[in-house]
VEXTI-482636 format. One record per residue: residue in three letters; chain; y, z, x of N, C-alpha, C, O in turn. Coordinates in steps of 0.05 Angstrom, whole numbers, padded with zeros to 5 digits. Each point is the difference from the previous one (the first is absolute). Layout:
BEGIN
 type mol   n.py   n.pz   n.px  ca.py  ca.pz  ca.px   c.py   c.pz   c.px   o.py   o.pz   o.px
  ALA   A      Y      Z      X      Y      Z      X      Y      Z      X      Y      Z      X
...
This chain:
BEGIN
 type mol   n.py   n.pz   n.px  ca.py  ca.pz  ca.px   c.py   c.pz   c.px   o.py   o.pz   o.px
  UNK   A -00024  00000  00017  00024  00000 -00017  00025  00000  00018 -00003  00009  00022
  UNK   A  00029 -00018 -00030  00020 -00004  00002  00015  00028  00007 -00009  00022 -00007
  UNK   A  00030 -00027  00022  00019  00023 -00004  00017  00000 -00014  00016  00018  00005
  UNK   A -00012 -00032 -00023  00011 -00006 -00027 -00009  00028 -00021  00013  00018 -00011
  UNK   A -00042 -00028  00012 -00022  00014 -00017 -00002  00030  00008 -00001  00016 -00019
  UNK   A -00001 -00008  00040 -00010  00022  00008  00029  00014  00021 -00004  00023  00008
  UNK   A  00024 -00033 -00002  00022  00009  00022 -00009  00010  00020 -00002 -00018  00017
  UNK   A -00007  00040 -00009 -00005  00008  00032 -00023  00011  00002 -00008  00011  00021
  UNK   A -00008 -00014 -00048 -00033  00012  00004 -00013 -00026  00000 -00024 -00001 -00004
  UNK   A  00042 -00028  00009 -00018 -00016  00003 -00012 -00015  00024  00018 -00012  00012
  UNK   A -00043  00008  00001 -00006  00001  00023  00014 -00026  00013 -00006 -00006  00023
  UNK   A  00022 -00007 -00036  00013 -00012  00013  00020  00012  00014  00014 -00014  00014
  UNK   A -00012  00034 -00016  00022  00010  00015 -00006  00004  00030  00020  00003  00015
  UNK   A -00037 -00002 -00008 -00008 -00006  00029  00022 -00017  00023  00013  00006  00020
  UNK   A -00018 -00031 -00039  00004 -00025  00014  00023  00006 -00005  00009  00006  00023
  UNK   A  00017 -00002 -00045  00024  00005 -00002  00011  00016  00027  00018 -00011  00013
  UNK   A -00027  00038 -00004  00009  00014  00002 -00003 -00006  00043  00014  00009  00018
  UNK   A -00042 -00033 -00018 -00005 -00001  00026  00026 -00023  00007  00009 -00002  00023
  UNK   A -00002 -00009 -00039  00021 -00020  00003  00026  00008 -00003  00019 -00009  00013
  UNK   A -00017  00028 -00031  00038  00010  00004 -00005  00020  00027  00022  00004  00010
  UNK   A -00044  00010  00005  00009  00014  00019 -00003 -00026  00027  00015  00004  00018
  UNK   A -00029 -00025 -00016  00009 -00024  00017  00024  00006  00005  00010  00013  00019
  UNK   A  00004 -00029 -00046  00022 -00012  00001  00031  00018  00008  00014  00013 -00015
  UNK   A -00011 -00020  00045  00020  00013  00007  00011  00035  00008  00018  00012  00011
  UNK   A -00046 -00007 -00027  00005  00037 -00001 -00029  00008  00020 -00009  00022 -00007
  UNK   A -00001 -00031  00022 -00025  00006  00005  00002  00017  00021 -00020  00014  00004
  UNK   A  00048 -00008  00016  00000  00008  00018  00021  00035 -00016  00002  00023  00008
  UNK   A  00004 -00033 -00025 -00003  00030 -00022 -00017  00017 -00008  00002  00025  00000
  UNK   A -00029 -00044 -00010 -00021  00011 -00014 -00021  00007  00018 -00020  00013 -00007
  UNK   A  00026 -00025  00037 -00016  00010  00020  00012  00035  00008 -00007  00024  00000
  UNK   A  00030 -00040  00005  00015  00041  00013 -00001  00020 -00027  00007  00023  00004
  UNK   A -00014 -00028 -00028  00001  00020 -00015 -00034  00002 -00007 -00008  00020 -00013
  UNK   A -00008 -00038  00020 -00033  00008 -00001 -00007  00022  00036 -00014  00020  00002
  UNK   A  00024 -00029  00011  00006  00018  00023  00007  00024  00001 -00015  00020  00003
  UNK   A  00044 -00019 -00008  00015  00020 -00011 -00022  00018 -00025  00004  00024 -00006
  UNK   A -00022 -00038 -00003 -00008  00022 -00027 -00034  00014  00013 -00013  00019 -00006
  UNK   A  00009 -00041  00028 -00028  00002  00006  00006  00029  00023 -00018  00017  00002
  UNK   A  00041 -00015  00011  00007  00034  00023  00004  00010 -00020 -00022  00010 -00006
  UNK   A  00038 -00005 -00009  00009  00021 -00025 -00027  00002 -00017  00007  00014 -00018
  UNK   A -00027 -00018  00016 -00027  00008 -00008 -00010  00010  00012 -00008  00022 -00007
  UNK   A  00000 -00034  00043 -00016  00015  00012  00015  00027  00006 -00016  00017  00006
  UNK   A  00043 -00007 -00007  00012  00017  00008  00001  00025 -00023  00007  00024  00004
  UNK   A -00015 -00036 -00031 -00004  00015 -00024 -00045  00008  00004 -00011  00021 -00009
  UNK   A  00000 -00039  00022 -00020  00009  00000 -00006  00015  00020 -00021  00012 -00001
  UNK   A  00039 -00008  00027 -00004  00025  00018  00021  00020 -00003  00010  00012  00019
  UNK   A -00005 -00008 -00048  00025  00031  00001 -00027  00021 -00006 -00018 -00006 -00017
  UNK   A  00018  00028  00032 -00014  00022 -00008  00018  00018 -00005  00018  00003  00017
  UNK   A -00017  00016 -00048  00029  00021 -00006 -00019  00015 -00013 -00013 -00008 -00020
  UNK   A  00011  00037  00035 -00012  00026 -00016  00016  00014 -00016  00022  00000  00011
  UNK   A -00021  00013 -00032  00024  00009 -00010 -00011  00035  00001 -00022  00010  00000
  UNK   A  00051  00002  00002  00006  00025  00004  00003  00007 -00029  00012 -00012 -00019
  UNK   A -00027  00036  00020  00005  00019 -00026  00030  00009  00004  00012  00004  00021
  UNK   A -00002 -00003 -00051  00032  00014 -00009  00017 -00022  00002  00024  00003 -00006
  UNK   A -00033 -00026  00013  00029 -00018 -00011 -00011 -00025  00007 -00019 -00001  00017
  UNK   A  00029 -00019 -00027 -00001 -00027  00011  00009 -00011  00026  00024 -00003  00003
  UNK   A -00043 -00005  00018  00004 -00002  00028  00015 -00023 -00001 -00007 -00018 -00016
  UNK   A  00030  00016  00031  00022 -00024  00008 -00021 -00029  00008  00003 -00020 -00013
  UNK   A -00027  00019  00038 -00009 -00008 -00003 -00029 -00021 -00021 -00009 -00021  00008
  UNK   A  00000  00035 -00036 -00006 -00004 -00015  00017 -00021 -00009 -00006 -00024 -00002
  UNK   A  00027  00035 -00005  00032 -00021 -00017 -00002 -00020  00014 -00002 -00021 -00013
  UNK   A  00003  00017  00040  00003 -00022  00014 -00018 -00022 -00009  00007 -00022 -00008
  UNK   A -00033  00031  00010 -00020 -00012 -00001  00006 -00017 -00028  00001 -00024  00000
  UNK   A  00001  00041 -00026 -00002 -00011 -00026  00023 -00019 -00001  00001 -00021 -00014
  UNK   A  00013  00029  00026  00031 -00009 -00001 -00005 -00039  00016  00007 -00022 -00010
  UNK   A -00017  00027  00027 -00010 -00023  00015 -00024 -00016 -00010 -00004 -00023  00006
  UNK   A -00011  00038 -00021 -00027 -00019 -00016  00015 -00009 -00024 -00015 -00014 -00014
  UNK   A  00043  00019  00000  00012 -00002 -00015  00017 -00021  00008  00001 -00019 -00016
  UNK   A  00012  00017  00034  00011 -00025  00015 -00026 -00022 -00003 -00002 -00018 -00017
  UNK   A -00014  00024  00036 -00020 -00023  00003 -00005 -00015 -00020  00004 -00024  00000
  UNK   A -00014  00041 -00025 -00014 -00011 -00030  00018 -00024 -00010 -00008 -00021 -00010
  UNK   A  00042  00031  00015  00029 -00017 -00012 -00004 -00024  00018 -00011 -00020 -00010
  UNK   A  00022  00020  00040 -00013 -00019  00008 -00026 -00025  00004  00002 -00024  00005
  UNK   A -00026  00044 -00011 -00018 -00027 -00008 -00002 -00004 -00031 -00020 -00012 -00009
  UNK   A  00036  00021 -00006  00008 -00010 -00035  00024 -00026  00008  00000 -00023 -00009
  UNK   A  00016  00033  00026  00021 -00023  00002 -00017 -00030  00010  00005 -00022 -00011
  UNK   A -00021  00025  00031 -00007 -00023  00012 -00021 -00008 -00022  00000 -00023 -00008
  UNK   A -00015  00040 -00001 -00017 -00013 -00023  00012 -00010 -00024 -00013 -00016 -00014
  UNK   A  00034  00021  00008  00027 -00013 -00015  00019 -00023  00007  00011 -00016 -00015
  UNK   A -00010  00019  00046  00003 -00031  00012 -00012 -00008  00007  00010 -00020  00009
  UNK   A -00030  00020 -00006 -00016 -00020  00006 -00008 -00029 -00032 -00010 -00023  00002
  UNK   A  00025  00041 -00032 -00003 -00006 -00018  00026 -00023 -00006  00000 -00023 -00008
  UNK   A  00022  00043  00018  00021 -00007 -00014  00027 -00014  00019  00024  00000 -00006
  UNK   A -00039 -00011  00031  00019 -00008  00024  00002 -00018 -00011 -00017 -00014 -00011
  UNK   A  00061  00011  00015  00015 -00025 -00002  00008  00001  00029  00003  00020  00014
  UNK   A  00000 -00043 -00008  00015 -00009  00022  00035  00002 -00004  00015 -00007  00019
């Protein structure tokens, strides 16, 4: 089916989406697959024990930063949809 028919659950969207990041933005969509691939591994080596009686500054960081991350790979999974030139 079409993306007419179906908008962005249609598996055509593949091919759409391999062709608008080609075209002209590729050296974007490279530094922000980069950029997202350290900011993961750096979220999968945080170790934060938390202290009884309050919320550890460290903890916050952490959520605070897996909270960043999540926004960021929503944005690129959003452009990757919705890139104009």
């Amino acid at each position: 089916m079409s993306m007419d028919k179906q908008g962005f659950l249609s598996p055509d969207i593949a091919d759409w989406v391999t062709k608008h990041r080609a075209e002209g933005s590729a050296t974007w969509f490279t530094f922000a697959g980069q950029l997202n691939s350290t900011a993961q591994c750096l979220l999968n080596a945080f170790s934060v024990t938390t202290q009884e009686g309050g919320l550890d500054s460290h903890l916050l960081a952490m959520l605070l930063f897996t909270r960043t991350l999540s926004n960021f790979q929503g944005a690129m999974f959003g452009g990757s949809f919705f890139y104009v030139q």
